[in-house]
Structure formats: structure tokens, C-alpha cells
NUMISE-292055 format. One record per residue (C-alpha): x, y, z; residue number from 1. Coordinates in nm, 3 decimals, decimal comma, padded with zeros to 5 digits, always signed. Layout:
! NUMISE-292055
@x->X&y->Y&z->Z&k->NUM $
...
END
This chain:
! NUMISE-292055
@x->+11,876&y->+09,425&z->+10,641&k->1 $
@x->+11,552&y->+09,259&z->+10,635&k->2 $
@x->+11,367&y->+09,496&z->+10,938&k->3 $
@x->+11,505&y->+09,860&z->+10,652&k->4 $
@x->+11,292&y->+09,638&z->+10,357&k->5 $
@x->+11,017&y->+09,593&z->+10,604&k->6 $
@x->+11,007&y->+09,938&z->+10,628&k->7 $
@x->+11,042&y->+10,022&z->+10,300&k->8 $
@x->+10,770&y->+09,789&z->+10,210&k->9 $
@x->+10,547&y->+09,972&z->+10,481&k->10 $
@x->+10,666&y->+10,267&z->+10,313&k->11 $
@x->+10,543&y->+10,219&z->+09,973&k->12 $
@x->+10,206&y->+10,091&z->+10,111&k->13 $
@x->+10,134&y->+10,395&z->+10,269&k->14 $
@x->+10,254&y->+10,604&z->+09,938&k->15 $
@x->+10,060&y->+10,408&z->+09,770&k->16 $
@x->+09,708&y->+10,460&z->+09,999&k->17 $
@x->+09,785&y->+10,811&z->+10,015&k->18 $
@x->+09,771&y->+10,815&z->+09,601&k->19 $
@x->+09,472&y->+10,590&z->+09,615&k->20 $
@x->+09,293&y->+10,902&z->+09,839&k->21 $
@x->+09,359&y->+11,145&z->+09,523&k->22 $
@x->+09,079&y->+11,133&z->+09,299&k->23 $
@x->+09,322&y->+11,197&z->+08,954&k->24 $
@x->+09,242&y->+10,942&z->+08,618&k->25 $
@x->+09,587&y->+10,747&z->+08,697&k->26 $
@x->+09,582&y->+10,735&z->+09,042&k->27 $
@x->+09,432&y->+10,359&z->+09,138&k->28 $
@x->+09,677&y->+10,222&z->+08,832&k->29 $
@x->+10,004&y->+10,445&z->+09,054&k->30 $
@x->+09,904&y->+10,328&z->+09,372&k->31 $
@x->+09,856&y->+09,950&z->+09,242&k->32 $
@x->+10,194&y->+09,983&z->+09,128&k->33 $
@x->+10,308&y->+10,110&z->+09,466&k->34 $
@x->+10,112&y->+09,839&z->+09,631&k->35 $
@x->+10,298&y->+09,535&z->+09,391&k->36 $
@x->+10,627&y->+09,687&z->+09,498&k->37 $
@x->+10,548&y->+09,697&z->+09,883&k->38 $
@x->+10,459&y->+09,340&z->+09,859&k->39 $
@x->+10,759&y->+09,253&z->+09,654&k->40 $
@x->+10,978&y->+09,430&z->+09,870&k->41 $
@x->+10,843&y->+09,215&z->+10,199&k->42 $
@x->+10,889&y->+08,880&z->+10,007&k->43 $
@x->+11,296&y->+08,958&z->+09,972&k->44 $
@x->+11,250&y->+09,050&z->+10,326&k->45 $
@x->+11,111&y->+08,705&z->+10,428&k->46 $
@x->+11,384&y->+08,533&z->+10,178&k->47 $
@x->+11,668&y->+08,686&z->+10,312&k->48 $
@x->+11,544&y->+08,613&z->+10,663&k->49 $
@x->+11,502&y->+08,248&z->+10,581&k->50 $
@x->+11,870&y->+08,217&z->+10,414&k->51 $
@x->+11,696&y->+08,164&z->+10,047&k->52 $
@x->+11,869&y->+08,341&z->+09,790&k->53 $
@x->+11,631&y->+08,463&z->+09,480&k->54 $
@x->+11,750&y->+08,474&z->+09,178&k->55 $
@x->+11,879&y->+08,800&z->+09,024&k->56 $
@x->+11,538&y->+08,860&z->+08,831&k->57 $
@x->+11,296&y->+08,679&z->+09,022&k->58 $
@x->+10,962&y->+08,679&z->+08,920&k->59 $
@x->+10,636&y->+08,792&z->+09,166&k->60 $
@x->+10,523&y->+08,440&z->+09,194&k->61 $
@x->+10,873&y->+08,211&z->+09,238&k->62 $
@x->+10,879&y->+08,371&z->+09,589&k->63 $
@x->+10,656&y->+08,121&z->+09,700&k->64 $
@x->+10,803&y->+07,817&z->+09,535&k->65 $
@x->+11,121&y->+07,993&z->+09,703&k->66 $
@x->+11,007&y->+08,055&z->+10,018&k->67 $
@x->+10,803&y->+07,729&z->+10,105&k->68 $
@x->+11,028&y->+07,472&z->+09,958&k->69 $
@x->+11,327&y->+07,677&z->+10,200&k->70 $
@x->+11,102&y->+07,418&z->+10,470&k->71 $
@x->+11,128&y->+07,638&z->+10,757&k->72 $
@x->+10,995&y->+07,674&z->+11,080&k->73 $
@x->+10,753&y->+07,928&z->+10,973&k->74 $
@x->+10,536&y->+07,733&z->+10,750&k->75 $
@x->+10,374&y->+07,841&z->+10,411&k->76 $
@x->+10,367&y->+08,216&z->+10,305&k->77 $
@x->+09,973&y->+08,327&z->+10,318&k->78 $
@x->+09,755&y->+08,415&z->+10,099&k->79 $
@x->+09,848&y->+08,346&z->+09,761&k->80 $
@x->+09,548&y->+08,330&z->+09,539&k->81 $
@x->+09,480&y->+08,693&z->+09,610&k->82 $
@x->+09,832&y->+08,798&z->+09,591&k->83 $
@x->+09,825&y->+08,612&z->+09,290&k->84 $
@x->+09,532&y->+08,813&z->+09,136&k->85 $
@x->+09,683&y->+09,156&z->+09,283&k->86 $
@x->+10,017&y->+09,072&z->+09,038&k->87 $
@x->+09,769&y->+09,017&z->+08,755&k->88 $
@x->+09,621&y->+09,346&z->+08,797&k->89 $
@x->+09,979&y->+09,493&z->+08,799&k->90 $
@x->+10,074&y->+09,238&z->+08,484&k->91 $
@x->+09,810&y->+09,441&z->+08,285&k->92 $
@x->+09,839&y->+09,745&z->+08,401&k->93 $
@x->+10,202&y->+09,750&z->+08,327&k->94 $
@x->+10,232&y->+09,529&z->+08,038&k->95 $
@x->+09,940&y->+09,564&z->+07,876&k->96 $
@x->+09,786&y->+09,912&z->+07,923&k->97 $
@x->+09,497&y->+09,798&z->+08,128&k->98 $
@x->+09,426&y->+10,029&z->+08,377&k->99 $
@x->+09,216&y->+09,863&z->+08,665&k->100 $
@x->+08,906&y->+09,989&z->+08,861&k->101 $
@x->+08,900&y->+10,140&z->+09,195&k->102 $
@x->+08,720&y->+09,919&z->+09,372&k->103 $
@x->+08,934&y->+09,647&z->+09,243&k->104 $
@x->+09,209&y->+09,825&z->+09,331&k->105 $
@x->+09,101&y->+09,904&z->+09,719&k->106 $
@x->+09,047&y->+09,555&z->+09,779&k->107 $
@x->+09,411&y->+09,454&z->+09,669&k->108 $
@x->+09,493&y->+09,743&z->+09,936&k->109 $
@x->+09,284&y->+09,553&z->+10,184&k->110 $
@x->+09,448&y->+09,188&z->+10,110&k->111 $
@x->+09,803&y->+09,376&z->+10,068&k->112 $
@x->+09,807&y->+09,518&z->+10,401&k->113 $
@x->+09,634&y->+09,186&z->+10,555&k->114 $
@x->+09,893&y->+08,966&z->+10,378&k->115 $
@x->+10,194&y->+09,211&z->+10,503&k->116 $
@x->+10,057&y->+09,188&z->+10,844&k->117 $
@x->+10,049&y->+08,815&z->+10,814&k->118 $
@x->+10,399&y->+08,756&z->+10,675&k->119 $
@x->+10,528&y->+08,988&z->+10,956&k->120 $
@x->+10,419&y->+08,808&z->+11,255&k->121 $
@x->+10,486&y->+08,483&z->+11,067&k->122 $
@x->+10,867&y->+08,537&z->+11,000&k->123 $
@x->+10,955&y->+08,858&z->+11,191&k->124 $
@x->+10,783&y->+08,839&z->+11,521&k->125 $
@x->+10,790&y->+08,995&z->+11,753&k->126 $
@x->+10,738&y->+09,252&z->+11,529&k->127 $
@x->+10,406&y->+09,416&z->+11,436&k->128 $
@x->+10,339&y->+09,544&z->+11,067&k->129 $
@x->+10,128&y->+09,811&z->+11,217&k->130 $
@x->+10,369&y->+09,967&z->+11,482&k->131 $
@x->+10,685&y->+09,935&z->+11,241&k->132 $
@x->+10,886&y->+10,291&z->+11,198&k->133 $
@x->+11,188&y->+10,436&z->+11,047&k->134 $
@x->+11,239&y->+10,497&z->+11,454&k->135 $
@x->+11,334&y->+10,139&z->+11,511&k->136 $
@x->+11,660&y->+10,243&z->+11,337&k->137 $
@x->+11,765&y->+10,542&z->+11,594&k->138 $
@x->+12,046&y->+10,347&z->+11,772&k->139 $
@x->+11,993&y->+10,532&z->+12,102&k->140 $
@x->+11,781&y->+10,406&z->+12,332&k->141 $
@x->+11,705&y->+10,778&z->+12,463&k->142 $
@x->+11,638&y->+10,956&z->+12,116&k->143 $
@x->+11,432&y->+10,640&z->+12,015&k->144 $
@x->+11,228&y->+10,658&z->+12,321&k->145 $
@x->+11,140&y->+11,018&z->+12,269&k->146 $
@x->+11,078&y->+10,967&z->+11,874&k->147 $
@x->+10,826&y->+10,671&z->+11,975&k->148 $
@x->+10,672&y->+10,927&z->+12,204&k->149 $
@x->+10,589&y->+11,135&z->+11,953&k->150 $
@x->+10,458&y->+10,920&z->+11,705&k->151 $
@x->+10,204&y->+10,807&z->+11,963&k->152 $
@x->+10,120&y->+11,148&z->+12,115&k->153 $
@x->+10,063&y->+11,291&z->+11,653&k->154 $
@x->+09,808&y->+10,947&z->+11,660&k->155 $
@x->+09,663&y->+11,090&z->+11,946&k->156 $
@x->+09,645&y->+11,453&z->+11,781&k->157 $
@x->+09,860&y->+11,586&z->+12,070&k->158 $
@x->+10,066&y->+11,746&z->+11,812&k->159 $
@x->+10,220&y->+11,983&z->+12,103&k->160 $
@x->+10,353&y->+11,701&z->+12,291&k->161 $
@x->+10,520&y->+11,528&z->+12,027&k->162 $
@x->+10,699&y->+11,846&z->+11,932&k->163 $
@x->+10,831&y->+11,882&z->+12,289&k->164 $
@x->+10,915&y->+11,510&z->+12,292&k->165 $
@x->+11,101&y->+11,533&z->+11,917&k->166 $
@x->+11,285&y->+11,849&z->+12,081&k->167 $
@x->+11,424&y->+11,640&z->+12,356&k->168 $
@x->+11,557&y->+11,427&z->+12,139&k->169 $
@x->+11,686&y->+11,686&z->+11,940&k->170 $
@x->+11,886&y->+11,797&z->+12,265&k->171 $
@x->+12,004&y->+11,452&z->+12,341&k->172 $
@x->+12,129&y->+11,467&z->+11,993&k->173 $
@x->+12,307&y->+11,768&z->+12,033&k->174 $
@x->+12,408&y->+11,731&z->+12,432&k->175 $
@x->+12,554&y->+11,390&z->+12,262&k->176 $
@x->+12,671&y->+11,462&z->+11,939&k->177 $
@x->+13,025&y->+11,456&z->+12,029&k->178 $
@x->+12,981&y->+11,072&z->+12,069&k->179 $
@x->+12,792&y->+11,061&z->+11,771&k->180 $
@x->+13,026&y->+11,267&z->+11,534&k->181 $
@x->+13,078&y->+11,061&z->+11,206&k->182 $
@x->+12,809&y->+10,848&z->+11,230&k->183 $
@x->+12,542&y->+11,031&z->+11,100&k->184 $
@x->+12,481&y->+11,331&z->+10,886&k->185 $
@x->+12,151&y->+11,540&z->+10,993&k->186 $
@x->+11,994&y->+11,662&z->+10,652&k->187 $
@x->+11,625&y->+11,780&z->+10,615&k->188 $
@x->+11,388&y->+11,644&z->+10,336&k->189 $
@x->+11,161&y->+11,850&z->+10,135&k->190 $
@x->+10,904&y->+11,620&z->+10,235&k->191 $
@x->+10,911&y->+11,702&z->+10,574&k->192 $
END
């Protein structure tokens, strides 16, 4: 459970960058919003790692009370002045209709992502923030191997590769689907 809200925290980051690019009026005060959630999200990821249960409506900053009173072996969640100040930004944004400033909004990217990067090798290493994909969830080692393929060879801008290497998986999907009937259901996203 906690590795799917790591990646749905990673998720909602990179939403939220990708609005940041966009030059629109609302655009910084979306993707702060985006940002707040992402770091949210990887907060219930570190509590339900450690065993400590929030409660039902938690606020941003009783996760570390939470989280470092829990006394584990991982020590003290980082950086909490600055994700302190990135909640504040979101507090009056959403609560009281003040929209914040690029810049200020960038560098809550910057801490965000530093912070997530932290909290991942802190409580969920071996894992790396950076390197974390929905492809960690294919159960097959084979299809998994040829998805990670492909993400690296598209960062590489060897886009023909990692079609080749996404159609071999597609053919160990269907070469295997018999063993695979009722586990899955294949649908395609718009956003693909």
C-alpha cells in the first residue's frame, strides 16, 4: 500500500510541475495545490509504513508530531520549516484567496521534491524517489523488465527502442495471458 501512495505522490508532483510550465493566471496557485497533495500523500505513506495510524482528518502539520513521536528506527521526518511554509502558501491560497507568486511557488517545488527524496530513502529504502514508476507494480518479472527498458531507452530519446521493448512485453502479455486471465483488465487512457 505504501510503495501505490509513493507513486501517487510522485504522480501529483509531476502534474503539478507540468502545470507550473504553463504560463496561464492560475497556474502556480493549481500546481501549489498539486504540490501540498503530493507531499500529503507521502506523509500517509511514511505513517502507514511506521504502523502510526492518523487520525481520520489529520491536519498537514500533526504528521510530524505523528510520525516522530512513533520513535522509530528512521529518525525525525526532514525538513519541516519549509514544509511548514509550503502548507502556508496552500492555507492562503485555499482558504483565503491568496494566490502566491511564481517564484515562491518554484522554490516550494524545489524543497517538495528534495523533501520527497529525503523521506524516501529515509523510510523506504532501497527505494529511490527519482527512479519510482507505476512499472514497479507489473507482477512479471519479464513484462517489468521490458517496461523498465523502455522508460530508460524514452530518457535517452531512443523512442524506437522503447516501442520495440513495450511490444515485447505486449507479446509476453498476450503469449501469457492465459495465465493471466482475471487478473487484470487491459483498458487504454485518453491520456496516453
Amino acid at each position: 500500500m505504501s510503495e501505490r501512495q509513493l507513486l501517487l505522490s510522485k504522480a501529483m508532483l509531476m502534474r503539478g510541475e507540468g502545470v507550473l510550465q504553463s504560463s496561464g493566471i492560475f497556474d502556480a496557485s493549481i500546481s501549489l495545490l498539486l504540490l501540498q497533495d503530493s507531499v500529503e500523500m507521502a506523509l500517509h505513506a511514511v505513517a502507514t509504513k511506521i504502523g502510526a495510524k492518523p487520525p481520520r482528518k489529520a491536519a498537514f502539520e500533526d504528521y510530524w508530531g505523528l510520525i516522530d513521536s512513533a520513535g522509530t528506527q528512521f529518525g525525525q521526518l526532514p525538513m519541516k520549516i519549509d514544509m511548514g511554509r509550503m502548507n502556508s502558501a496552500r492555507v492562503d491560497l485555499k482558504h483565503h484567496g491568496n494566490r502566491p507568486d511564481r517564484e515562491g511557488v518554484e522554490e516550494h517545488f524545489r524543497n517538495g521534491r528534495a523533501f520527497l527524496g529525503k523521506v524516501t530513502a529515509q523510510y523506504f529504502s532501497p527505494l529511490d524517489f527519482e527512479r519510482l514508476s507505476i512499472v514497479s507494480l507489473v507482477a512479471d518479472e519479464e513484462i517489468r523488465a521490458q517496461l523498465e527498458a523502455a522508460e530508460g531507452q524514452v530518457k535517452n530519446d531512443d523512442l524506437r527502442a522503447a516501442l520495440i521493448s513495450c511490444a515485447h512485453a505486449y507479446k509476453l502479455i498476450r503469449v501469457d495471458l492465459p495465465r493471466f486471465r482475471g487478473q487484470f483488465s487491459i483498458s487504454i487512457s485518453r491520456s496516453l
